[in-house]
N, C-alpha and C positions, 0 to 999 in steps of 0.2 A: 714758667715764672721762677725757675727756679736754678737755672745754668751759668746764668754771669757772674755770679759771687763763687760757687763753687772754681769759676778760673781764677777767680781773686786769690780763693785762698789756697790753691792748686799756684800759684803762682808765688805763694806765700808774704794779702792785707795786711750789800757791806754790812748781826752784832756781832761789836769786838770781842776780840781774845786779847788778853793781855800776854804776855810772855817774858819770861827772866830776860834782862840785857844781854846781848849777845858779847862773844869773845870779842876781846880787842886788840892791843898788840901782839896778843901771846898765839892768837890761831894763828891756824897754819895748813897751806895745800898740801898737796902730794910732792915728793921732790920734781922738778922739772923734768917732763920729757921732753924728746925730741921728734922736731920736725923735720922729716926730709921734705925740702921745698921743691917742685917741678913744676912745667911750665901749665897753666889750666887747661884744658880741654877747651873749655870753650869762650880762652881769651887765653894767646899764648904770652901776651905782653905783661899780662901778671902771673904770682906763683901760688899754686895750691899744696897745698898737704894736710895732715891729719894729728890729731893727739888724742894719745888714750888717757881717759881717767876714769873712775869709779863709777858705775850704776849709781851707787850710794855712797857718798865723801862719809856716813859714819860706818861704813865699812870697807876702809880704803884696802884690802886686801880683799874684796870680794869681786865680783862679774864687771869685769869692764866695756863700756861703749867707745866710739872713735867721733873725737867733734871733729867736722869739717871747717878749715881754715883757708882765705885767701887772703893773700899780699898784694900791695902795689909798694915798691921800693921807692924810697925820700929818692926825688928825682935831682936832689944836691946832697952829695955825702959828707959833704964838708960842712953842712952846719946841722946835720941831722941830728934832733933831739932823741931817737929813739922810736918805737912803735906805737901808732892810736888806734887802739882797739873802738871798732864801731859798733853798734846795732841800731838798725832801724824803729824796732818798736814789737806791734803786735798787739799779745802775743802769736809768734807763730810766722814771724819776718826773717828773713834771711839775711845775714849779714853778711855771708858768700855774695850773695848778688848785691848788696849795698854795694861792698870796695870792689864788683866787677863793674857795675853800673852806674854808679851815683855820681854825682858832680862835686868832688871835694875841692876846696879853692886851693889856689898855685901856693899861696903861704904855708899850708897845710902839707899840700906833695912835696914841696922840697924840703922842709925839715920833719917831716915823720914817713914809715912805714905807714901805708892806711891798711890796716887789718881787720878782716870781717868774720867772723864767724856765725854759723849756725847754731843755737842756743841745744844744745839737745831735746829729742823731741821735734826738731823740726826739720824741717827737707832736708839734709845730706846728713843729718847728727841722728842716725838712728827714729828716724820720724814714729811719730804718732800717727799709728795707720786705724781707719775706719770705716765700716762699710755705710757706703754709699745712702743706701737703703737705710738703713737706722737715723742718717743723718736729716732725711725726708720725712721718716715720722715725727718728727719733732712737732705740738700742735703749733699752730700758726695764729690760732685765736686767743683775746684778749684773756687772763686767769680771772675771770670775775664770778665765779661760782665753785664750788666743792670739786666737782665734776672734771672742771675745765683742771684744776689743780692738779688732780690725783692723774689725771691723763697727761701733765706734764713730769708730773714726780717721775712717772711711768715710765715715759718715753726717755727721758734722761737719765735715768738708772739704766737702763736696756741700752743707750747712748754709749754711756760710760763703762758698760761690763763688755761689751763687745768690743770696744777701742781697747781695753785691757787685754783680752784675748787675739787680738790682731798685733798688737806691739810689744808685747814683751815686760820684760821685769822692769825697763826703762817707765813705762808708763805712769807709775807710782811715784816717781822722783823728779816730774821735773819743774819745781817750784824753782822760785829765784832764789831761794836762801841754798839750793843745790845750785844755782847756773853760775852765781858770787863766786863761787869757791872753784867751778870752771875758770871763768875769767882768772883771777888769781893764778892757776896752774897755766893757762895763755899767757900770762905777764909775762911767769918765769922761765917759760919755754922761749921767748923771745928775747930773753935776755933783759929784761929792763927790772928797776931794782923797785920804782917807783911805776902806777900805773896812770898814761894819760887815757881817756877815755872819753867818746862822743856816744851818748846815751840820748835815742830819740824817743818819745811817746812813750810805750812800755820798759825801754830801756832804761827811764829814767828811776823804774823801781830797782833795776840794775844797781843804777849809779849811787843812788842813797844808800841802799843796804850793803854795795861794797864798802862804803866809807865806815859805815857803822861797826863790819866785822873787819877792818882792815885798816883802820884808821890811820898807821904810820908808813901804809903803800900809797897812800895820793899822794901823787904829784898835782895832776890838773884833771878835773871830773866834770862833764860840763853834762846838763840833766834838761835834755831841750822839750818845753812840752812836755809841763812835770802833772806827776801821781801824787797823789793825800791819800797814803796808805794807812794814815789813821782812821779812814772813815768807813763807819760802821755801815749794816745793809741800809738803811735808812739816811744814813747821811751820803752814803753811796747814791743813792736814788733819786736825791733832791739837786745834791749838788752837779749832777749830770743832766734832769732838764733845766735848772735854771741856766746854766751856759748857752745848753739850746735856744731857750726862748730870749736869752741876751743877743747869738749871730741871727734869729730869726728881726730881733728888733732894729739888728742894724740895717740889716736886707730891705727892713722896710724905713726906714729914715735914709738910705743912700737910694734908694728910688725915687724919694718923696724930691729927693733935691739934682738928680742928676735927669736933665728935658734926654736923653738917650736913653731912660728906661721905658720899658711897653707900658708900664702902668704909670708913668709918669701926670700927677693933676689928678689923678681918682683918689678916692679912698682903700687904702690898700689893705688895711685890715675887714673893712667889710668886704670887698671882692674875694678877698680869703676864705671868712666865712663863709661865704656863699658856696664858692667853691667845696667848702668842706662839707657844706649839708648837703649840696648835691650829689656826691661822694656818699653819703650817708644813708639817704635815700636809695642808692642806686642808680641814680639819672644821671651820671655822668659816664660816659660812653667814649673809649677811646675811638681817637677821630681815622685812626690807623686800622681799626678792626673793633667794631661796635659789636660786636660780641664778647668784649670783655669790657666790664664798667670799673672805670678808677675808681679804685678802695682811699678813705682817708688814710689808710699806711700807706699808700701811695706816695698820696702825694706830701705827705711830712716826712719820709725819706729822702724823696729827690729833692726835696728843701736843702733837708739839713746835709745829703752826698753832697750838694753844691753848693756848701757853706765850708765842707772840710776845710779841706787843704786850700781853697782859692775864694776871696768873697765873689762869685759868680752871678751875682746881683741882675745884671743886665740880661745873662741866658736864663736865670730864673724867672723873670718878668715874663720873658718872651714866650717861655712855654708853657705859663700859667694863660697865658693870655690868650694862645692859639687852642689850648683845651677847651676854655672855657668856651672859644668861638666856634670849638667844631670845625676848625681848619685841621686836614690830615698835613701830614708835614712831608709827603713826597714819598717814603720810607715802607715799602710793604710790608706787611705782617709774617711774609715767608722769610723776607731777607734778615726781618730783625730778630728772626726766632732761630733763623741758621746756627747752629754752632756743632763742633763736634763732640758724642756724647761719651763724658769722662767713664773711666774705670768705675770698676764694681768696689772695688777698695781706695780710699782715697788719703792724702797725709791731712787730716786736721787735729791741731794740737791745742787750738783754743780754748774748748774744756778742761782737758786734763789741767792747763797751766792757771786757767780761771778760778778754778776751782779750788787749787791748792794753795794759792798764793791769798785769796779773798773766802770769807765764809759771807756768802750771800746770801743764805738761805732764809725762809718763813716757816715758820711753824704749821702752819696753814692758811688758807682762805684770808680768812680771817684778820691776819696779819701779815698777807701779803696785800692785800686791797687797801688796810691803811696804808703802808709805806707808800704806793701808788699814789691814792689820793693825796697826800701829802706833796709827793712829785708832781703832779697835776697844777696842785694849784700855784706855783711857782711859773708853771709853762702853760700859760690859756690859751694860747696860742696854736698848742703843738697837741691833741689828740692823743691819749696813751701812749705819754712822749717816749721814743724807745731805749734810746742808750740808758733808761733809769729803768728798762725791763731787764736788763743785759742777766741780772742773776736767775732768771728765771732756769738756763740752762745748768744752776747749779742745783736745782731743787733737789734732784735725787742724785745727788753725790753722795754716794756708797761711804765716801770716809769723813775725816774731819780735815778739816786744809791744817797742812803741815807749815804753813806761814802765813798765817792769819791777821788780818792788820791789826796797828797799835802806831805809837809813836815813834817816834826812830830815839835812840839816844845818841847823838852826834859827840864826839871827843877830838875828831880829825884836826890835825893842825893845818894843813895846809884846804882854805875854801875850796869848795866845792862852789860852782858858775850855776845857775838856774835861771831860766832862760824862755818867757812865755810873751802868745799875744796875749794883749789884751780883753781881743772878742776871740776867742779857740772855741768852737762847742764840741770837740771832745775831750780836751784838758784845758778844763777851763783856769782862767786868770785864781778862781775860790781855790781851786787844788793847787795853785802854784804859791799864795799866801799863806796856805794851810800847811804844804813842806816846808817856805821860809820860814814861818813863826817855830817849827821844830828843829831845824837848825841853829838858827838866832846867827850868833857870829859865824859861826863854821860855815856860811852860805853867804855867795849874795845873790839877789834878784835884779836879772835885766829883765826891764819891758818893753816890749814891741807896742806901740799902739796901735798896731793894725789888727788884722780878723786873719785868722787860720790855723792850722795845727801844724806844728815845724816854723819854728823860726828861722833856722839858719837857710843863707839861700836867697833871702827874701830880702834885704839892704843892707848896703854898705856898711851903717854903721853898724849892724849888728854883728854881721859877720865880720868884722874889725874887730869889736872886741872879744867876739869869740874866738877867735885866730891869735889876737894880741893874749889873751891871756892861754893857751894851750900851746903857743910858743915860748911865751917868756914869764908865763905863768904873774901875768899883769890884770890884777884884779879890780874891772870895775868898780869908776866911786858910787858909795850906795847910794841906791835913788835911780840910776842911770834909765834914761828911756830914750830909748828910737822912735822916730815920726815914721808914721805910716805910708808905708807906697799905698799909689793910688789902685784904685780893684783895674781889675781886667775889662780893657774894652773904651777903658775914659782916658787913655792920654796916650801919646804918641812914645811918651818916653817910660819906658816900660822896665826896665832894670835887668838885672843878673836873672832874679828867678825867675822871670816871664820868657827870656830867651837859652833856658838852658833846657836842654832837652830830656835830660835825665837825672836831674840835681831830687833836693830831695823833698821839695814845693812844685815839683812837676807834676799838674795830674789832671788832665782835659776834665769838662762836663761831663754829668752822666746825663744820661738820658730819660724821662719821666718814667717809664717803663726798663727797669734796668735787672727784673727777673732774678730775682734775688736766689740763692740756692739755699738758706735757709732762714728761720723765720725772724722778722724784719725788726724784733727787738735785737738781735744780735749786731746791729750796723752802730 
């Protein structure tokens, strides 16, 4: 159960603190190094190199690490704006493999460099290395007793001191208010005076706290699939299942209306239930090997895996429907289990950077069960809904996060583009209101009104105006919303991001059974 996420992230997948306003025009990186660019190893049509800067930006004179950088060169030199520095998200995403892999549009390639980096901490920046083994004890079961707590505390302090001992003095440092000040030294090693930048998912705390420390370097900041790094453990918790149980509710109203869903004419929310108590009981029996009985994390995981990135509506039906009927799906139990078994030491950075950037912690029991219940009843739907456990891997975090949420103080002249669906159940539409209303004018809000995480990619008009304004820095009228493409499976005319193969809303179904590599609040 526990192999396929580990490739994921071998692949590289809230009470406040207040804190003094951060520097604004007067901070300042390292002077710019230099990059020697040559051709990638394992794509010679783009270039790779490397930049040193500081373990620790507040002691720029002390141990330095080397971030890993790739290029793709503006494929028109004659109207090249300059370089757009990417990330994908996370934390713990490579932005090396974004600008090797990803689908950036033709507008894009001819007037910028697409530039990716590796955030430090992660695959080629000095990773956050861990043993395998620690990563496994992590408990799996829900924190509903003293017990359960103190064996999480456990296990995540013994998490956490052991990844410290495996990576080095890097371990300690690699919050976003350290990676800001990365990017910055990227700008200037690239020569650009002003920074444009495509911040995905995690990236988008990126994007806001550069502007905040950096206000008079934007150019164009576009924050796709935005963070509400205001929000304390509790508002953390809430605001992350109710998103859920909002793409759970559209799953179940684009069923209700599309005659191509399995469960199309039933009632969908009682077959759920159902589902879920049998699940509960124990009596639900995978049809592929009835020696394992589907857990409710089960099956609210492969809900919400296929609701991420794609509304999957139609293959959710299908395979709720063939469980419930004890249909085996073809699929043996040896072939689905096949994989090859990873290292004893492995890169995961999603602690270290979780935990430093957010204080999610609970005092105890006590007052981690409210925050829960809390979360709970927001998502009836959704079973100890998970992404609202996510802090659980912070409980025994040895220090205190070194950029702890609070409000952003925005002063940036030039807007910053923010940029969400409407149904996201991992950044939800609440966290992307929550960043506008902290911005105010320094910001504007696009809406997609479709379902998924990543907007760009996903329609014309969106990716127009996200291209229009990082080109010519044309900033959407406020209000602006995109109409929804249709989900996958219901129309013939299927768009840009249905047929791109590696853009950045590319991401197949998973599978009911999808053996997670560690425990299933961390999804």
């Amino acid at each position: 159960m526990r192999r396929k996420l580990i490739r994921r992230l071998l692949a590289g997948v809230t009470v406040g603190v207040v804190l003094a306003p951060l520097a604004t025009s007067s901070a300042s990186a390292a002077p710019a190094g230099d990059v020697q660019w040559t051709p990638c190893e394992q794509d010679a049509s783009a270039l790779c190199g490397t930049l040193e800067v500081p373990v620790d930006w507040a002691d720029p004179d002390g141990p330095t690490i080397e971030l890993a950088l790739a290029k793709r060169p503006a494929t028109d030199p004659t109207v090249r704006r300059g370089s757009l520095i990417v990330n994908p998200g996370g934390p713990g995403g490579s932005g090396v493999d974004s600008a090797l892999r990803a689908t950036y549009g033709d507008a894009l390639r001819r007037h910028f460099d697409i530039v990716g980096f590796d955030p430090r901490g992660v695959a080629r920046s000095s990773p956050v290395m861990c043993t395998l083994e620690k990563i496994n004890e992590l408990p799996v079961e829900p924190l509903k007793t003293s017990s359960a707590f103190a064996r999480m505390v456990s296990a995540t302090r013994a998490l956490a001191d052991d990844c410290r001992a495996n990576s080095g003095p890097v371990f300690d440092h690699v919050d976003t208010l350290q990676v800001i000040q990365d990017i910055d030294a990227i700008r200037a090693a690239v020569g650009d005076t002003q920074l444009n930048f495509l911040g995905m998912s995690y990236g988008t705390l990126m994007a806001q706290q550069y502007a905040e420390m950096y206000p008079t370097r934007v150019r164009a900041v576009v924050a796709d699939s935005v963070m509400d790094h205001s929000q304390d453990a509790r508002g953390f918790a809430v605001t992350q299942a109710a998103t859920g149980q909002d793409s759970f509710d559209e799953f179940v109203a684009g069923c209700a209306r599309l005659p191509q869903c399995a469960l199309y004419g039933r009632n969908i929310r009682q077959f759920w239930q159902r589902l879920l108590d049998r699940a509960a009981r124990g009596e639900l029996p995978d049809p592929d090997d009835h020696t394992y009985k589907i857990t409710q994390r089960d099956l609210v995981n492969f809900v919400l895996g296929n609701l991420n990135y794609q509304p999957y509506w139609l293959e959710i039906a299908a395979e709720l429907e063939r469980v419930d009927a004890g249909r085996p799906s073809g699929m043996s139990s040896a072939a689905r289990a096949a994989a090859e078994e990873p290292p004893t030491v492995v890169p995961f950075a999603y602690q270290a950077v979780l935990c430093q950037d957010w204080n999610l912690k609970a005092a105890n029991v006590t007052q981690w069960r409210s925050i829960l219940a809390d979360a709970q009843r927001v998502a009836p739907d959704l079973p100890d809904p998970p992404r609202a456990s996510v802090g659980a891997i912070c409980l025994g975090w040895p220090t205190p996060a070194d950029n702890p949420q609070r409000r952003i103080n925005p002063t940036n002249e030039s807007q910053l583009l923010l940029v969400n669906s409407l149904h996201d159940p991992a950044t939800g539409y609440n966290w992307a209101l929550g960043a506008a209303d902290q911005f105010a004018d320094h910001a504007e809000l696009l809406t997609y009104e479709g379902w998924g995480h990543i907007v760009y990619g996903r329609v014309s008009c969106a990716d127009e105006a996200i291209e229009a304004y990082l080109i010519d820095q044309v900033v959407p009228a406020e209000g602006t919303r995109c109409a929804a493409a249709p989900p996958p499976g219901t129309t013939s005319a299927r768009g840009r991001a249905s047929s791109q193969d590696s853009g950045p809303v590319a991401q197949p179904p998973v599978p009911l059974r999808s053996e997670p590599a560690l425990p299933t609040w961390l999804f």
